[in-house]
MMTF fields as JSON, N, C-alpha, C and O atoms, coordinates in Angstrom:
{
  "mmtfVersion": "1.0.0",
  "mmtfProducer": "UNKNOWN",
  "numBonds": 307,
  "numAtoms": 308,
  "numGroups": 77,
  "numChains": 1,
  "numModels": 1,
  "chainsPerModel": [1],
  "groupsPerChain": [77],
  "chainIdList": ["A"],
  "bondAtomList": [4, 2, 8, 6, 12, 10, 16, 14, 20, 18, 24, 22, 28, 26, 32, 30, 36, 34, 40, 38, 44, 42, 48, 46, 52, 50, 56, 54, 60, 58, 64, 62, 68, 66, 72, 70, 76, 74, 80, 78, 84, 82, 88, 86, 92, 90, 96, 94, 100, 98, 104, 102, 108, 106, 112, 110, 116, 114, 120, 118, 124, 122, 128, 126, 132, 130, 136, 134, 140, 138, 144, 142, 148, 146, 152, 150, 156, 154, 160, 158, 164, 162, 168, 166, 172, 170, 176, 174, 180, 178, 184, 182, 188, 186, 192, 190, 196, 194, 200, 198, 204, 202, 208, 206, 212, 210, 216, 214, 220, 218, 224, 222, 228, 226, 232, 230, 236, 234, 240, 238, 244, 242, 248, 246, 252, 250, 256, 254, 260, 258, 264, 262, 268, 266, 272, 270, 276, 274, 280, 278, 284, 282, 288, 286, 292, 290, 296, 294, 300, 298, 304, 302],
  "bondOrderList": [1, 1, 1, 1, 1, 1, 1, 1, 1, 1, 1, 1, 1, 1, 1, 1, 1, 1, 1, 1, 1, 1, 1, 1, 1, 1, 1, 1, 1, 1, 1, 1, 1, 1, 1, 1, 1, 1, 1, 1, 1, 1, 1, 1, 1, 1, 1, 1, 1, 1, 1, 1, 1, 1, 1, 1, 1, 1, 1, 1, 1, 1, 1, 1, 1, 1, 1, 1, 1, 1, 1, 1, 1, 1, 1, 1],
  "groupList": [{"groupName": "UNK", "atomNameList": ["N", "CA", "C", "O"], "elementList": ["N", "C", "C", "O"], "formalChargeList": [0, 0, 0, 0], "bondAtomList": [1, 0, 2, 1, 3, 2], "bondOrderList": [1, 1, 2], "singleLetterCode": "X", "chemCompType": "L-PEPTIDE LINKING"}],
  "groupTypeList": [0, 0, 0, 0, 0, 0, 0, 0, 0, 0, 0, 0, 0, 0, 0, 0, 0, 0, 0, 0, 0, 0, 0, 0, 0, 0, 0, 0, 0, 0, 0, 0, 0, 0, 0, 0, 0, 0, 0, 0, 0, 0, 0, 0, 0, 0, 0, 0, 0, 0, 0, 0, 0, 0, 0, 0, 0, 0, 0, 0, 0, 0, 0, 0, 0, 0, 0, 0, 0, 0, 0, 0, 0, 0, 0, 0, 0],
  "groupIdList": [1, 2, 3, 4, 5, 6, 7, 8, 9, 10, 11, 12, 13, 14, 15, 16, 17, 18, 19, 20, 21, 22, 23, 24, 25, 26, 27, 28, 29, 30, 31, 32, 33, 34, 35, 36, 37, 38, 39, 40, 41, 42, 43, 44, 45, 46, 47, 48, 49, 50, 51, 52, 53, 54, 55, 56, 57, 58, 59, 60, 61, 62, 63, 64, 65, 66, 67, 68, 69, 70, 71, 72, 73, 74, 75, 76, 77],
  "secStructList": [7, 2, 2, 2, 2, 2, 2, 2, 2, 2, 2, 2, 2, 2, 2, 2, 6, 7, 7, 7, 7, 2, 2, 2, 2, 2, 2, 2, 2, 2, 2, 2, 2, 2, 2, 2, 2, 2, 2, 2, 2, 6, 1, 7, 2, 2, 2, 2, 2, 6, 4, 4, 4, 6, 2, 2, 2, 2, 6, 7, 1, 7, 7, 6, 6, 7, 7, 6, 6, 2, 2, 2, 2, 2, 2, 2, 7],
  "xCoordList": [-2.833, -4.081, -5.204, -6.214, -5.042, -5.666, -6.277, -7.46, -5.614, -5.63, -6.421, -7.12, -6.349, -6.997, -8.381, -9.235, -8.642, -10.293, -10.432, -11.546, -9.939, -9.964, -10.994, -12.151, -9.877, -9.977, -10.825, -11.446, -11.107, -12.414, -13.85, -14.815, -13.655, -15.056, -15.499, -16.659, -14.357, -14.735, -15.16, -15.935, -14.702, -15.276, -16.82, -17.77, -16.681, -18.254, -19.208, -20.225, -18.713, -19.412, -19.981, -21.145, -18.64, -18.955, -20.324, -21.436, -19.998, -20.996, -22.534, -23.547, -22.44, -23.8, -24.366, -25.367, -23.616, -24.379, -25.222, -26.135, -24.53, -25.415, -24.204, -23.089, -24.941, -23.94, -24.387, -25.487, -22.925, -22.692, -22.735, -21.7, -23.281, -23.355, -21.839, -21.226, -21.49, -20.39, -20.101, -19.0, -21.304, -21.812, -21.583, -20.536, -21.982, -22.665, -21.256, -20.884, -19.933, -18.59, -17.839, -17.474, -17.69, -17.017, -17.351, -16.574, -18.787, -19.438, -19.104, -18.946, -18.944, -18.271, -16.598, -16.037, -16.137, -14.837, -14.514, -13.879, -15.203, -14.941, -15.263, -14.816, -16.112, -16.295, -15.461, -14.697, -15.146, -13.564, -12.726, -12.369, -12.133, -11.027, -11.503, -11.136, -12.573, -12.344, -12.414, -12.116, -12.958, -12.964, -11.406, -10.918, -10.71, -9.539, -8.582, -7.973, -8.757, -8.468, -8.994, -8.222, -9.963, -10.447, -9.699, -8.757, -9.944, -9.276, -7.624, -7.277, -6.705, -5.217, -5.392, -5.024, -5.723, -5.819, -6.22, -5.837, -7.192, -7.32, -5.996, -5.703, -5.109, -3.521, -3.039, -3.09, -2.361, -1.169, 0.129, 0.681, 0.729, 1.767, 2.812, 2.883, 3.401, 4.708, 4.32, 5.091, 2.895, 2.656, 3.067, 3.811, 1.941, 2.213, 3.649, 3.824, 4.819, 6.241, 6.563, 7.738, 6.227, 7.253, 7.68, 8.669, 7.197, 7.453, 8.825, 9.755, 8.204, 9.315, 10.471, 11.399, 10.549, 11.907, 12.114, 12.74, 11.978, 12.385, 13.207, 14.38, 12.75, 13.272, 15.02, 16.13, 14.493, 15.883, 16.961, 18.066, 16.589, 17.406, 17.77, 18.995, 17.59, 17.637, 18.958, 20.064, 18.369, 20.233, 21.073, 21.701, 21.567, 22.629, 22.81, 22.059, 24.106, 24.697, 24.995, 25.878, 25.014, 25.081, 26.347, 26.927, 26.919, 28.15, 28.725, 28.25, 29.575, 30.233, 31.077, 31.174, 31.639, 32.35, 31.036, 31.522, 30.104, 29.301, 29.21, 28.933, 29.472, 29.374, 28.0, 28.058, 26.734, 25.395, 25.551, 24.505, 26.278, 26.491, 26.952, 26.222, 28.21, 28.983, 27.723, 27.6, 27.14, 26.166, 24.861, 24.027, 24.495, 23.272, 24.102, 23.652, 25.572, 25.826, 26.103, 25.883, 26.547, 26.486, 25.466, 25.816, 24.216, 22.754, 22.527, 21.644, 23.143, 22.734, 23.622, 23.108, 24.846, 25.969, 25.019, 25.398],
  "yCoordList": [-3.963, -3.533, -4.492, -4.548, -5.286, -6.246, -7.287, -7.628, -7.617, -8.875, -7.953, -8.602, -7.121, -6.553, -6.26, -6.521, -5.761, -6.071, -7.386, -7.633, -8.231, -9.992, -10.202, -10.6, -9.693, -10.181, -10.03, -10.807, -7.931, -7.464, -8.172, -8.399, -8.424, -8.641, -10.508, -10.917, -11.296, -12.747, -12.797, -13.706, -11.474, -11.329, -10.752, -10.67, -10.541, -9.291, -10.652, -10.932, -11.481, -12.321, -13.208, -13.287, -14.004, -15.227, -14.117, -14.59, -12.95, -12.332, -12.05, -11.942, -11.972, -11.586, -13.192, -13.297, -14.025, -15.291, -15.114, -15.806, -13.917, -13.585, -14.279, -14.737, -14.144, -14.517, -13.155, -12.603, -12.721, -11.116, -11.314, -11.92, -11.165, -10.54, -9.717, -9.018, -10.09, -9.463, -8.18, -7.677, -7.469, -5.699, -5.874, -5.261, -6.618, -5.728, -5.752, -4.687, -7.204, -7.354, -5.84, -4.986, -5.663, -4.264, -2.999, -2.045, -2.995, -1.699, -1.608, -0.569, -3.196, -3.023, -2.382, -1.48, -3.54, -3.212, -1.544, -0.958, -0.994, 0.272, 1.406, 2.551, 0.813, 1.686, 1.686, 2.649, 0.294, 0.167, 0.838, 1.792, 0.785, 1.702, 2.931, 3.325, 3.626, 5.029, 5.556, 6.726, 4.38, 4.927, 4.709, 5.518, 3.73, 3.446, 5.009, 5.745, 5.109, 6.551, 7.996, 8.936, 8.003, 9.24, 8.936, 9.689, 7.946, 7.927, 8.144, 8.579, 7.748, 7.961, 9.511, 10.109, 10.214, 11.969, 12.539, 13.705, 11.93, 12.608, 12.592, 13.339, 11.736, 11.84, 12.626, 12.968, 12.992, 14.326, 13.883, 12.946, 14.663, 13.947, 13.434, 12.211, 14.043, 13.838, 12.243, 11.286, 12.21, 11.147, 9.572, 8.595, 10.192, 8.839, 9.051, 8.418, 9.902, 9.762, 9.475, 9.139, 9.325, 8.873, 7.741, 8.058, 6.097, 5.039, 4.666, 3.872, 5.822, 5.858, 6.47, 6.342, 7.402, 7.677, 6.884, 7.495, 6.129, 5.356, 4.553, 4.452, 3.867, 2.823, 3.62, 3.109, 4.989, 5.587, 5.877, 6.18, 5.77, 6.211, 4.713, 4.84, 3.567, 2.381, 1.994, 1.454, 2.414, 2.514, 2.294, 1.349, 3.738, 4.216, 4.946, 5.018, 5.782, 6.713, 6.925, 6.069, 7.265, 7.114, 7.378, 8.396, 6.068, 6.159, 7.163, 6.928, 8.169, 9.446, 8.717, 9.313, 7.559, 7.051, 5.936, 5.31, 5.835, 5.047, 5.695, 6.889, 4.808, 5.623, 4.922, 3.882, 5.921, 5.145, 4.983, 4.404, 5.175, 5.13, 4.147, 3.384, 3.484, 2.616, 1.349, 0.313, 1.418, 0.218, 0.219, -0.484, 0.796, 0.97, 0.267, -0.816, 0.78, 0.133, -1.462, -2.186, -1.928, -2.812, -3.994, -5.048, -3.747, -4.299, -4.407, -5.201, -3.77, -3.884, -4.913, -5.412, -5.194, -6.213, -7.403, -8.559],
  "zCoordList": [-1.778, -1.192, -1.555, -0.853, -2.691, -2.927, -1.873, -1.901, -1.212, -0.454, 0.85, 1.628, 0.963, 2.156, 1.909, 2.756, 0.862, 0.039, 0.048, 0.51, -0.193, -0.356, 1.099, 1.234, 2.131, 3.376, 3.97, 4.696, 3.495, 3.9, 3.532, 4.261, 2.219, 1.294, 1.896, 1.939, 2.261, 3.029, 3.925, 4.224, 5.032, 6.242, 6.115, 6.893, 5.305, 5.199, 4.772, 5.407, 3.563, 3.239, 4.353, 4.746, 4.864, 6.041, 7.064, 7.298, 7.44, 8.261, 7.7, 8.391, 6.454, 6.089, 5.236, 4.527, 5.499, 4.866, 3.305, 2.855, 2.702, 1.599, 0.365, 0.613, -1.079, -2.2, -2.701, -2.717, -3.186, -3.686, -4.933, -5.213, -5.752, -7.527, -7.752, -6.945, -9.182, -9.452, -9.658, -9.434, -10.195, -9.592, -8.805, -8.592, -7.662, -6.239, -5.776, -5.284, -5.833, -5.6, -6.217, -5.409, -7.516, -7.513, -7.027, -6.992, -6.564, -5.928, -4.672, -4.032, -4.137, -2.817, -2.765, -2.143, -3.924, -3.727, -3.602, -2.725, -4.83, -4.689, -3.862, -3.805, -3.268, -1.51, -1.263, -1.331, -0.748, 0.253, -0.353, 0.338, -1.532, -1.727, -1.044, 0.063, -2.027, -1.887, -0.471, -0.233, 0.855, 2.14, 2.603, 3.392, 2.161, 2.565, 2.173, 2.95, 0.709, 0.504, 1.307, 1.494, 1.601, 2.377, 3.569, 3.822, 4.376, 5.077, 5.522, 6.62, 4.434, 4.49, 4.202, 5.213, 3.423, 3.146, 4.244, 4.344, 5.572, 7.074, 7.619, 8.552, 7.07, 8.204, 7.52, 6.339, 8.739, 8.249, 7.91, 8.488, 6.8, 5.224, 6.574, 6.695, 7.311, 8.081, 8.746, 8.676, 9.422, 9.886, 8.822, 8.9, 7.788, 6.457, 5.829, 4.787, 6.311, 5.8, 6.886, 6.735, 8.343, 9.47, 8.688, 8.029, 8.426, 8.18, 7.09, 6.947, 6.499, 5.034, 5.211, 4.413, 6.577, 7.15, 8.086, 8.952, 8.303, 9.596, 8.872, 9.232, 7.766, 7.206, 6.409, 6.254, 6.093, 5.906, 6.62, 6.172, 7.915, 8.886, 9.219, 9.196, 9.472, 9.732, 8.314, 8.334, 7.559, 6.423, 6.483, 6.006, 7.57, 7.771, 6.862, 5.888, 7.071, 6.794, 5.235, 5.277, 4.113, 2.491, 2.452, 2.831, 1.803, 1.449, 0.383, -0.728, 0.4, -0.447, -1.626, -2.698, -1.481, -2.566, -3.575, -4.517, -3.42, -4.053, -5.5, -5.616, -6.709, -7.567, -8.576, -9.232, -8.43, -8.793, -10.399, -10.692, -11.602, -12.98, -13.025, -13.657, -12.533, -12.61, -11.817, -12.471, -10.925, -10.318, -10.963, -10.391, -11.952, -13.024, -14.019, -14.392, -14.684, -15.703, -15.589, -16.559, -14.483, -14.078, -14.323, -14.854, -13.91, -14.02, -15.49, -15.816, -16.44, -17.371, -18.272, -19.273, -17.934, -18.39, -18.081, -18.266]
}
């Protein structure tokens, strides 16, 4: 989310031809979050989980013989 404040706060700059103080930079930054936040809490939960099921369903099917102990212990050898 970083880089999108980055992006925001260069564009805002190049437009207002001003030099921002390092207050005035985190006071901005922290607008933006917290509107970026108000804003995601107006969508409805199913909407902000479509994405995160899509990508589950795009998977496929969960394999029944996968055994997740044995592929954890693994990672750790």
């Amino acid at each position: 989310m970083d880089d999108d404040i980055e992006r925001l706060m260069s564009l805002l700059l190049a437009m207002s031809e001003e030099d921002v103080e390092a207050a005035e930079y985190r006071e901005l930054r922290a607008h933006l979050i917290s509107e970026l936040v108000r804003m995601q809490a107006e969508q409805d939960l199913l909407e902000r989980l479509r994405p995160i099921q899509d990508q589950v369903d795009r998977m496929g099917a969960r394999d029944p013989d996968f055994d997740l102990k044995s592929f954890m212990d693994a990672g750790w050898e």
